[in-house]
N, CA, C and O atoms as a CHARMM CRD file, in Angstrom:
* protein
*
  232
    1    1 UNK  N      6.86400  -0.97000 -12.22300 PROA 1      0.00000
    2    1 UNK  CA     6.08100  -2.01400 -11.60900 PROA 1      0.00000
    3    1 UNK  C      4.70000  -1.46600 -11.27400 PROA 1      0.00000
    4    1 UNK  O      4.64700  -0.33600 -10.78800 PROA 1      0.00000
    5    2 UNK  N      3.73900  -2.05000 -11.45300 PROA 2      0.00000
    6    2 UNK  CA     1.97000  -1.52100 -11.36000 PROA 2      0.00000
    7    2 UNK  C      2.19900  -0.94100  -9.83800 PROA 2      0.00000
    8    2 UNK  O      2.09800   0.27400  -9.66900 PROA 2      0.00000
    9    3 UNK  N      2.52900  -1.86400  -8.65300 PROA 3      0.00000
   10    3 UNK  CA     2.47400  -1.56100  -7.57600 PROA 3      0.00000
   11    3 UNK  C      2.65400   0.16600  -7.11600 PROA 3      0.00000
   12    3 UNK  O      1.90400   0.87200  -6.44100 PROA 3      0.00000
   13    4 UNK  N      3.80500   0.44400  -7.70700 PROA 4      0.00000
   14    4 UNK  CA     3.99100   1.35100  -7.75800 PROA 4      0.00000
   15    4 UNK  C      3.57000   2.70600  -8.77600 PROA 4      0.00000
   16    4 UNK  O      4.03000   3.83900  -8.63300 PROA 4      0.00000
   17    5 UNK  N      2.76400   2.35900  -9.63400 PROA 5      0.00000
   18    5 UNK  CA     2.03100   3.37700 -10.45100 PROA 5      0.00000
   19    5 UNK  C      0.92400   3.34800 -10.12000 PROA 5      0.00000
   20    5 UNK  O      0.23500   4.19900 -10.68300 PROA 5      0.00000
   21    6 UNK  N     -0.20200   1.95900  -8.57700 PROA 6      0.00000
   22    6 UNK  CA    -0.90800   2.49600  -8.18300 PROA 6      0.00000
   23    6 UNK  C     -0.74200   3.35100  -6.73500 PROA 6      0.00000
   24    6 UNK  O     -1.64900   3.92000  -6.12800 PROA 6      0.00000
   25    7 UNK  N      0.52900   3.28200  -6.40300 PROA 7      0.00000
   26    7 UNK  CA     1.05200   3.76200  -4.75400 PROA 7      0.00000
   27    7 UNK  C      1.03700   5.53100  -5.30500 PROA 7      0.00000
   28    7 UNK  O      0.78200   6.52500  -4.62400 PROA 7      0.00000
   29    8 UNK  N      1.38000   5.45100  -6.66000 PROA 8      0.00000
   30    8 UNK  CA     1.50900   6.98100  -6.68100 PROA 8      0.00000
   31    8 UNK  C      0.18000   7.59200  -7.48300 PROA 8      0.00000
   32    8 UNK  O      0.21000   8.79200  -7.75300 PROA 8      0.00000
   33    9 UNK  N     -0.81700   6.92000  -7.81700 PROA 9      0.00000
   34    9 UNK  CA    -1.89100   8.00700  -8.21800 PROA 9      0.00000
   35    9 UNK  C     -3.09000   7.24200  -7.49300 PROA 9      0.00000
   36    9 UNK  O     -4.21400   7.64900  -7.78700 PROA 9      0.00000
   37   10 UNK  N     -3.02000   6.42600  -6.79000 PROA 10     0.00000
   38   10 UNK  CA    -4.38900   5.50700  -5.61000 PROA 10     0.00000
   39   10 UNK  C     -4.49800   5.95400  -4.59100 PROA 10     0.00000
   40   10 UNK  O     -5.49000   6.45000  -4.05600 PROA 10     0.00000
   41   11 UNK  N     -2.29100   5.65600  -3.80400 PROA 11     0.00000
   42   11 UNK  CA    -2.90300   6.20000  -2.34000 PROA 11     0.00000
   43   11 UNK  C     -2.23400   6.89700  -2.18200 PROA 11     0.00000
   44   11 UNK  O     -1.16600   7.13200  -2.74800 PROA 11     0.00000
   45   12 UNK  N     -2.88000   7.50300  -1.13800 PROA 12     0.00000
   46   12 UNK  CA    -2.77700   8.74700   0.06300 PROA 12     0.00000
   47   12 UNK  C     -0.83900   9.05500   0.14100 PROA 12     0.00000
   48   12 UNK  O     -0.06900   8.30500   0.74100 PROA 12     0.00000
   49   13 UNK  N     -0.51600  10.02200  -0.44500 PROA 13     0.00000
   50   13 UNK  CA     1.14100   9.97300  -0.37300 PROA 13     0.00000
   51   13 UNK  C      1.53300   9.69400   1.17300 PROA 13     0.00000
   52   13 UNK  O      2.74200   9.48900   1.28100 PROA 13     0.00000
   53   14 UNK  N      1.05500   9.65200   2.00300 PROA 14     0.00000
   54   14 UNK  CA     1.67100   9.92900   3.02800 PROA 14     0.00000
   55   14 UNK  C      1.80000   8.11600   3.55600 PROA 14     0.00000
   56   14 UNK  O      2.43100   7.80900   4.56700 PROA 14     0.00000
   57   15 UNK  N      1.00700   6.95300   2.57000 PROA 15     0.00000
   58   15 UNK  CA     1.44400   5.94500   2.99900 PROA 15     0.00000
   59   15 UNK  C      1.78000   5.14600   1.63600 PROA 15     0.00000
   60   15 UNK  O      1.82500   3.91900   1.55300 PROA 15     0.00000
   61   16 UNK  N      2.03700   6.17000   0.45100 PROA 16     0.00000
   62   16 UNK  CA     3.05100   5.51100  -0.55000 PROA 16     0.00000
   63   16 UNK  C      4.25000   4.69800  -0.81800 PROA 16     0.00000
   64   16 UNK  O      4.63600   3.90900  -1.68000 PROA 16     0.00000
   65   17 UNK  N      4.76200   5.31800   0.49300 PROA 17     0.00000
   66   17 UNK  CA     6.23500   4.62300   0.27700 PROA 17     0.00000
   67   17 UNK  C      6.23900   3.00500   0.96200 PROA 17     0.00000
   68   17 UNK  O      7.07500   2.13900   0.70300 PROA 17     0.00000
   69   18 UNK  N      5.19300   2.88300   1.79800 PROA 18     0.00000
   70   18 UNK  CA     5.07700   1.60500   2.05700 PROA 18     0.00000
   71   18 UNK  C      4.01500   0.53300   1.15900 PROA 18     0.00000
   72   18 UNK  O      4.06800  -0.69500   1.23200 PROA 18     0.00000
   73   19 UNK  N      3.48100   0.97000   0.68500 PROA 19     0.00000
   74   19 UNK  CA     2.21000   0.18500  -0.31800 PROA 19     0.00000
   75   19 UNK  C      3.21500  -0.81900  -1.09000 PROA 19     0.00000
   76   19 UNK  O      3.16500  -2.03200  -0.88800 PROA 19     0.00000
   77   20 UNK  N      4.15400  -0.21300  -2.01100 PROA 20     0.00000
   78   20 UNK  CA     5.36300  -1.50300  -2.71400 PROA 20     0.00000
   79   20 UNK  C      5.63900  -2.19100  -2.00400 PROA 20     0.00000
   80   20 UNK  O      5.32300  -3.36400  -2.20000 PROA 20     0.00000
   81   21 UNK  N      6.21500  -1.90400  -1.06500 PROA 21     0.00000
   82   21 UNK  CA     7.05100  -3.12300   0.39600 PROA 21     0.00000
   83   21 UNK  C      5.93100  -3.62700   0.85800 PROA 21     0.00000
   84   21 UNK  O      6.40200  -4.53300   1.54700 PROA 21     0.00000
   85   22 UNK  N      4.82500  -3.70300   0.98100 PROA 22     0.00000
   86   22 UNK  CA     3.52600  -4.20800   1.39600 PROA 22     0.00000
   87   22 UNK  C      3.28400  -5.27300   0.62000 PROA 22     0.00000
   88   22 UNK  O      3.23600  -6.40300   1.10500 PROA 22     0.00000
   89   23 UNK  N      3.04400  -4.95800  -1.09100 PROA 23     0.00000
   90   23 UNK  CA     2.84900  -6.34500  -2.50300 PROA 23     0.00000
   91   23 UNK  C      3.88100  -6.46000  -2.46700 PROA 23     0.00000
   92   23 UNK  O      3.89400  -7.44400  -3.20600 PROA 23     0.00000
   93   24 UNK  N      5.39600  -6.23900  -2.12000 PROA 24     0.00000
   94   24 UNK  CA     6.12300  -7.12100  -2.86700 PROA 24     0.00000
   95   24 UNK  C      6.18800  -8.49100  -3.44600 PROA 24     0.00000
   96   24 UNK  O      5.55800  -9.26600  -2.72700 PROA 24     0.00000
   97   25 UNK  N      6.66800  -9.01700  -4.38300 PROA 25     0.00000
   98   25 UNK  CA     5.74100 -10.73300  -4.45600 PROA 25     0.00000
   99   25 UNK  C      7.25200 -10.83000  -4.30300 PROA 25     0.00000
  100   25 UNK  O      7.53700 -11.83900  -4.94900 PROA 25     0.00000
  101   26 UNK  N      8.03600 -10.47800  -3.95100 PROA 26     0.00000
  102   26 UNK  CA     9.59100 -11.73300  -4.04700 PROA 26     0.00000
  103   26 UNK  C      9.58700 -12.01500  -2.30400 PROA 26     0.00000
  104   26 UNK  O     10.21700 -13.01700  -1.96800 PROA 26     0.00000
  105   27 UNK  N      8.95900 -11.24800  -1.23400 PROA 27     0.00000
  106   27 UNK  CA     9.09800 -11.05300   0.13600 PROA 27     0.00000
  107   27 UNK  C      7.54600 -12.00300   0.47000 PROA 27     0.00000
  108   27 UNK  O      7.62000 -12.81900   1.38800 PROA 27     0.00000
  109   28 UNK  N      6.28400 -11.87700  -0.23000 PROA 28     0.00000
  110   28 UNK  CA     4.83300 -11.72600   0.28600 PROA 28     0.00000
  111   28 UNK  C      4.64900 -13.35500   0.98600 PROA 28     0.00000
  112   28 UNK  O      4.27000 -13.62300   2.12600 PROA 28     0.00000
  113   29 UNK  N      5.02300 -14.22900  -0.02700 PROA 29     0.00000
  114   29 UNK  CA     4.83300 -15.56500   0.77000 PROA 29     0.00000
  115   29 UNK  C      5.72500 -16.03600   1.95800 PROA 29     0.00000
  116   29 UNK  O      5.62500 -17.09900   2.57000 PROA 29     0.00000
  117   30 UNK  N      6.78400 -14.84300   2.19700 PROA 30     0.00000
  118   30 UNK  CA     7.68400 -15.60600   3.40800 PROA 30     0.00000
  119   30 UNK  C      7.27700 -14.88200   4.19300 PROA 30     0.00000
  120   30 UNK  O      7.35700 -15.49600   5.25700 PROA 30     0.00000
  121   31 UNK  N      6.77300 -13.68800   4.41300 PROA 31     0.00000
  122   31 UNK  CA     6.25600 -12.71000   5.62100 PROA 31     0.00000
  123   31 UNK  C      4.70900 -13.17300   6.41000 PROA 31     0.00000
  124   31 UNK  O      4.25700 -12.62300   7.41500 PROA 31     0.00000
  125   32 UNK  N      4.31700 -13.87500   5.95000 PROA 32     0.00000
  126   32 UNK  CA     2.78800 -14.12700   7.17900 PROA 32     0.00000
  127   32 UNK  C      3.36900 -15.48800   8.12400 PROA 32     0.00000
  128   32 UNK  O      2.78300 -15.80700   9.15900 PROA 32     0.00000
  129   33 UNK  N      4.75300 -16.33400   7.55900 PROA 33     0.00000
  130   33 UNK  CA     5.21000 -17.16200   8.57700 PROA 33     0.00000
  131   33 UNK  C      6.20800 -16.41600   9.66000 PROA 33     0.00000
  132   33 UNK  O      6.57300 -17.00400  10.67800 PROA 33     0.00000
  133   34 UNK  N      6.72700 -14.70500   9.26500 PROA 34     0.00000
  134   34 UNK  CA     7.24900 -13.83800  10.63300 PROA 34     0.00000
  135   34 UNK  C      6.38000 -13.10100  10.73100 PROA 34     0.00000
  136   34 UNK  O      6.79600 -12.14200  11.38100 PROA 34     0.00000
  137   35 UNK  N      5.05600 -12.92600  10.37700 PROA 35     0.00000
  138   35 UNK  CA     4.03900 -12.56700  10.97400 PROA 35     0.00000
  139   35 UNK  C      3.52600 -12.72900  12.43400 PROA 35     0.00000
  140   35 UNK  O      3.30000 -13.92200  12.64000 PROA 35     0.00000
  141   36 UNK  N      3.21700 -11.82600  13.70200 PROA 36     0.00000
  142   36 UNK  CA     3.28100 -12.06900  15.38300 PROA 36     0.00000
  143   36 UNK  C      2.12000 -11.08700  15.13400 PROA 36     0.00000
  144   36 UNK  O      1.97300 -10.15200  14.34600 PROA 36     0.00000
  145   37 UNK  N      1.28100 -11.68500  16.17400 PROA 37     0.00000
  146   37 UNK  CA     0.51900 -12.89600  17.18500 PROA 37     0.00000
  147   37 UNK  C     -0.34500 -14.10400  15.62900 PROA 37     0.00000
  148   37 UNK  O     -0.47800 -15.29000  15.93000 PROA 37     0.00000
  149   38 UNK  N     -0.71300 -13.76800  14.50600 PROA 38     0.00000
  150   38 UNK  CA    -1.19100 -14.91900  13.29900 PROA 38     0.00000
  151   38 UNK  C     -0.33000 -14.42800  12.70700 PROA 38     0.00000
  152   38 UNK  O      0.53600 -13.56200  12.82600 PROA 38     0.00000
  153   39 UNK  N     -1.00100 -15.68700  11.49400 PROA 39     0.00000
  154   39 UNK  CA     0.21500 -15.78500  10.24500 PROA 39     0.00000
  155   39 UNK  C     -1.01900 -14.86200   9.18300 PROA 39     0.00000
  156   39 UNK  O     -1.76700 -15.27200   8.29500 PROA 39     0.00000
  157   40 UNK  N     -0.83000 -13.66100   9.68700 PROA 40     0.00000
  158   40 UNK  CA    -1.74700 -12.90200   8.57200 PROA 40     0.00000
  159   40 UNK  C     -0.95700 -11.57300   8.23500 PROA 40     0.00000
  160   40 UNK  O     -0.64000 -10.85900   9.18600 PROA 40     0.00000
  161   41 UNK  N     -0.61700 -11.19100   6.96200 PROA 41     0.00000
  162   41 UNK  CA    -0.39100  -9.85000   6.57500 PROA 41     0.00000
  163   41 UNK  C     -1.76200  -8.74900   6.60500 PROA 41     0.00000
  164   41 UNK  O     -2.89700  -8.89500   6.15300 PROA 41     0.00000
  165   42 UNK  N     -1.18300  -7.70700   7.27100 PROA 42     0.00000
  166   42 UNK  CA    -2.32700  -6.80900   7.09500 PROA 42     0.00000
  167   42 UNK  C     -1.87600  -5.29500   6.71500 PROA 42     0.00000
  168   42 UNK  O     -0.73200  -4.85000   6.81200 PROA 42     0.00000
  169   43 UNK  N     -2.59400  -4.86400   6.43200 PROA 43     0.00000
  170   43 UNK  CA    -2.04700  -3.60200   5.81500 PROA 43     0.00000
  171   43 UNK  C     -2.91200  -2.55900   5.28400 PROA 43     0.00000
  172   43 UNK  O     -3.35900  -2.68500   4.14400 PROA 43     0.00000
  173   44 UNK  N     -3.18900  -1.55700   5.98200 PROA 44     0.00000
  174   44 UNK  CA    -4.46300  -0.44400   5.42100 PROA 44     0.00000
  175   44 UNK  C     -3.76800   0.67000   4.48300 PROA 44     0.00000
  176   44 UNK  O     -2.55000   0.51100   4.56200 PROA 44     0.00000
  177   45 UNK  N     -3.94100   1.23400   4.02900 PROA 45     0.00000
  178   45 UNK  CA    -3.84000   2.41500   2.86400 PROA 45     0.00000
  179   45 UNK  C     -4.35100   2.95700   2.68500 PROA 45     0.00000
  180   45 UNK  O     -5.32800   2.45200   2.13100 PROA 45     0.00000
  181   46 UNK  N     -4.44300   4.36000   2.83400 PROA 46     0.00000
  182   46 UNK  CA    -5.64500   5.51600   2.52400 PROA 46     0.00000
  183   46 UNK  C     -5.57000   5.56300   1.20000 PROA 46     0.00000
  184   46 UNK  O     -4.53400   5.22700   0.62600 PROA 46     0.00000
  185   47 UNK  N     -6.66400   5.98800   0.53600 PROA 47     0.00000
  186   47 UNK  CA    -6.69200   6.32600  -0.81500 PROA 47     0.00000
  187   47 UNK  C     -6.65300   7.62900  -0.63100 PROA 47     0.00000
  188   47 UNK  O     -6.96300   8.31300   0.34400 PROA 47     0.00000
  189   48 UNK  N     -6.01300   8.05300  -2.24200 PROA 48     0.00000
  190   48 UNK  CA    -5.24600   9.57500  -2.51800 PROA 48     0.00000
  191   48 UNK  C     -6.85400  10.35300  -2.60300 PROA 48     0.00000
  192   48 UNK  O     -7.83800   9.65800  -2.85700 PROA 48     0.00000
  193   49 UNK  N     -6.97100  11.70700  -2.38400 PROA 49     0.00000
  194   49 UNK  CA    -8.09000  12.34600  -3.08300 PROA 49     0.00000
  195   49 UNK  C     -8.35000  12.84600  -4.53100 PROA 49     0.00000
  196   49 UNK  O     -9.39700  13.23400  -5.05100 PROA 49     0.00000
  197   50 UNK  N     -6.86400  12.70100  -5.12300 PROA 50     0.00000
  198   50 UNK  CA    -6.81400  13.11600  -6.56000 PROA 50     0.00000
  199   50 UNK  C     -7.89800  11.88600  -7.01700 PROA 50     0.00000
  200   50 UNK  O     -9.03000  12.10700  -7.44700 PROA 50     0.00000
  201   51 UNK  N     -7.24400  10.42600  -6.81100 PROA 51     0.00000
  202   51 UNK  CA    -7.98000   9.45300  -7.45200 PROA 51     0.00000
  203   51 UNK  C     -9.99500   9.63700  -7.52000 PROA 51     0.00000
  204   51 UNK  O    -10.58000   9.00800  -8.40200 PROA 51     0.00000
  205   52 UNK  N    -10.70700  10.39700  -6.66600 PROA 52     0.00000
  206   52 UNK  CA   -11.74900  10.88200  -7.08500 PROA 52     0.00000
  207   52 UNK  C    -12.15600  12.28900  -7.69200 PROA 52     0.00000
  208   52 UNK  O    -13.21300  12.89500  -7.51300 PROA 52     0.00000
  209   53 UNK  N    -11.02700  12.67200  -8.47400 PROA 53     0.00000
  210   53 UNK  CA   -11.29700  13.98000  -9.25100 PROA 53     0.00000
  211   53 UNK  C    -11.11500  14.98300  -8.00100 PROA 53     0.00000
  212   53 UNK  O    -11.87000  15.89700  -8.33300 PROA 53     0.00000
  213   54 UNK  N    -10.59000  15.33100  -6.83100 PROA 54     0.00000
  214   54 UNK  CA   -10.41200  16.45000  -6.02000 PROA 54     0.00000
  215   54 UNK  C     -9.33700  16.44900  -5.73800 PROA 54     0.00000
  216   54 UNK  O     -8.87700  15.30800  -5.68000 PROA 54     0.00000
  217   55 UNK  N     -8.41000  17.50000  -5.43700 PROA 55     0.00000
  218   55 UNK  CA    -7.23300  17.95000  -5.03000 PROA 55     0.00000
  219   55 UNK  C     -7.68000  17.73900  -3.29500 PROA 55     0.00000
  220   55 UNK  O     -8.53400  17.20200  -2.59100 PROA 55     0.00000
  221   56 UNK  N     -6.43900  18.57400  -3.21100 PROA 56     0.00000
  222   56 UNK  CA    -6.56000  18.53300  -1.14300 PROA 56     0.00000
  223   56 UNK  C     -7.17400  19.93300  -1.34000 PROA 56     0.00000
  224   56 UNK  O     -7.04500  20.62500  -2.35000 PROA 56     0.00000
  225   57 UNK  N     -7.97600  20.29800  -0.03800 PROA 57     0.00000
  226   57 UNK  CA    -8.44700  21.42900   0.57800 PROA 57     0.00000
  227   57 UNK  C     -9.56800  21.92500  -0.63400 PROA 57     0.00000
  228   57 UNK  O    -10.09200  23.03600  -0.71900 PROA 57     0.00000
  229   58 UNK  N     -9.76200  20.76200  -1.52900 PROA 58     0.00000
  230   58 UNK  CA   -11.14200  21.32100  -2.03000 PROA 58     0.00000
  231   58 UNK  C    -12.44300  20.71500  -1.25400 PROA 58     0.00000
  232   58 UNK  O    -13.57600  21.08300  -1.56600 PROA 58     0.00000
């Protein structure tokens, strides 16, 4: 699934495992109506550093 081939070379591993469960499209339209205090999904994601040509600790 794309979602997941961009969770593993886009973002930041350390918030990979949630980026899929984030797009899911079989869950996405029923979650902003159990969405508390609006009916808004939100969701930040660091981007990986590989994705601009650098490893970590360069």
């Amino acid at each position: 699934m794309m979602t997941q081939v961009v969770a593993r070379q886009l973002v930041h591993p350390d918030d990979a495992a949630d980026y899929p469960d984030f797009w899911n499209l079989d869950t996405i339209m029923e979650r902003p109506s159990n969405a508390s205090p609006s009916p808004f999904l939100l969701g930040q994601f660091r981007k990986a550093f590989s994705c601009f040509g650098q490893e970590k600790g360069e």
